[in-house]
C-alpha positions as CSV (number, residue, x, y, z in Angstrom):
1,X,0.0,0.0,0.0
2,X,1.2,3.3,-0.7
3,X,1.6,6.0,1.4
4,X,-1.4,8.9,1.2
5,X,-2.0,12.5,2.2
6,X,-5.4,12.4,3.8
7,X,-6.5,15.3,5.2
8,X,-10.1,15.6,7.1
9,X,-12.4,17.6,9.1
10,X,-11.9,17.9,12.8
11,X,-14.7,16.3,14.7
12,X,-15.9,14.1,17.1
13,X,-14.2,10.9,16.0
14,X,-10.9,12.4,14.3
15,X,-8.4,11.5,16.9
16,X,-9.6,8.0,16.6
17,X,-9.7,7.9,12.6
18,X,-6.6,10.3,12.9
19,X,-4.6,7.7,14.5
20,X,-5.7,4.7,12.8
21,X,-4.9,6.1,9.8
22,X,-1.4,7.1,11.0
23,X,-0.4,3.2,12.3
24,X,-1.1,2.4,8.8
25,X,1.4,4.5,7.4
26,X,-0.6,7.6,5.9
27,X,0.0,11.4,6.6
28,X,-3.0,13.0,8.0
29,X,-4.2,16.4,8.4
30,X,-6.9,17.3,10.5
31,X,-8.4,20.6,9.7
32,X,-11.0,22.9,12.3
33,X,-13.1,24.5,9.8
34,X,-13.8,27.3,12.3
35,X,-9.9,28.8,11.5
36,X,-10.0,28.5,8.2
37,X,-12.3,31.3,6.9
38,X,-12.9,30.4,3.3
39,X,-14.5,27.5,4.9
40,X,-16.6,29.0,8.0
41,X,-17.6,32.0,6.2
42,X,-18.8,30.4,2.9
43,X,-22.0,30.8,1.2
44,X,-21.6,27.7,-0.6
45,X,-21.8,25.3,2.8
46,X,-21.9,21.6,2.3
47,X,-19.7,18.3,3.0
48,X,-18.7,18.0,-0.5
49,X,-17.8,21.6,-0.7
50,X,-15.6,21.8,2.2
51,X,-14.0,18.4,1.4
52,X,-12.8,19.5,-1.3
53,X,-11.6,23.0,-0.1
54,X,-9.7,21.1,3.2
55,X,-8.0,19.2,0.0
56,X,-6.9,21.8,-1.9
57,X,-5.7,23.8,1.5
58,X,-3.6,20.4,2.0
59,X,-2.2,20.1,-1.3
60,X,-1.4,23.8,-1.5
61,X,0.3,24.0,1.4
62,X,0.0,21.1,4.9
63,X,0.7,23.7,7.2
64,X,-2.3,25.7,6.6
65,X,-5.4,22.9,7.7
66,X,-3.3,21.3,10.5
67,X,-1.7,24.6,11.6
68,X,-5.5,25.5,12.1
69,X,-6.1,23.0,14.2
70,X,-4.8,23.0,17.9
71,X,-6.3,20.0,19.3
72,X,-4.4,17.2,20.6
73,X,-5.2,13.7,22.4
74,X,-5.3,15.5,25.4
75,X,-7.6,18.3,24.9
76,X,-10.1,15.3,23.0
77,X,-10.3,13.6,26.4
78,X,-10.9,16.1,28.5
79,X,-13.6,17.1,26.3
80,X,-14.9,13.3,26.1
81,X,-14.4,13.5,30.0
82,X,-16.1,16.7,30.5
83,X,-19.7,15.8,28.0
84,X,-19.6,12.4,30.1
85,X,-20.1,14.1,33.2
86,X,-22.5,16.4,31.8
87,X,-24.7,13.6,30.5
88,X,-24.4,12.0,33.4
89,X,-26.2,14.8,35.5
């Protein structure tokens, strides 16, 4: 299998998919849509749309989806930690 630039929207299962992907040897970007502007303040909204603009961002240029995005392993599971003890309530 050859290796792949894959880059994807950050959300509630990216970490996971994130590191999965990684074990098998791709490079992955995770994008937060919310920092890149062309994405968030689009008129033209939709999955296929901002798929495709996350790609080109990623070819263009790697560091400017995953630059965007700040979180890390850490930050997901306090998050994960924090809605569980919301729900909980």
């Amino acid at each position: 299998m050859s290796r792949a630039r894959i880059a994807m929207e950050a959300g509630t299962h990216s970490i996971w998919v994130s590191e999965q992907l990684r074990e098998l040897g791709h490079e992955v970007i995770v994008a937060n849509v919310r920092e890149l502007r062309a994405i968030s303040h689009s008129d033209r909204k939709s999955d296929t749309v901002d798929a495709e603009k996350i790609a080109r961002y990623a070819r263009l240029d790697p560091e400017i989806p995953s630059g965007a995005s700040p979180c890390c392993r850490q930050v997901w599971l306090w998050r994960l930690v924090r809605f569980s003890n919301r729900s909980l309530r």
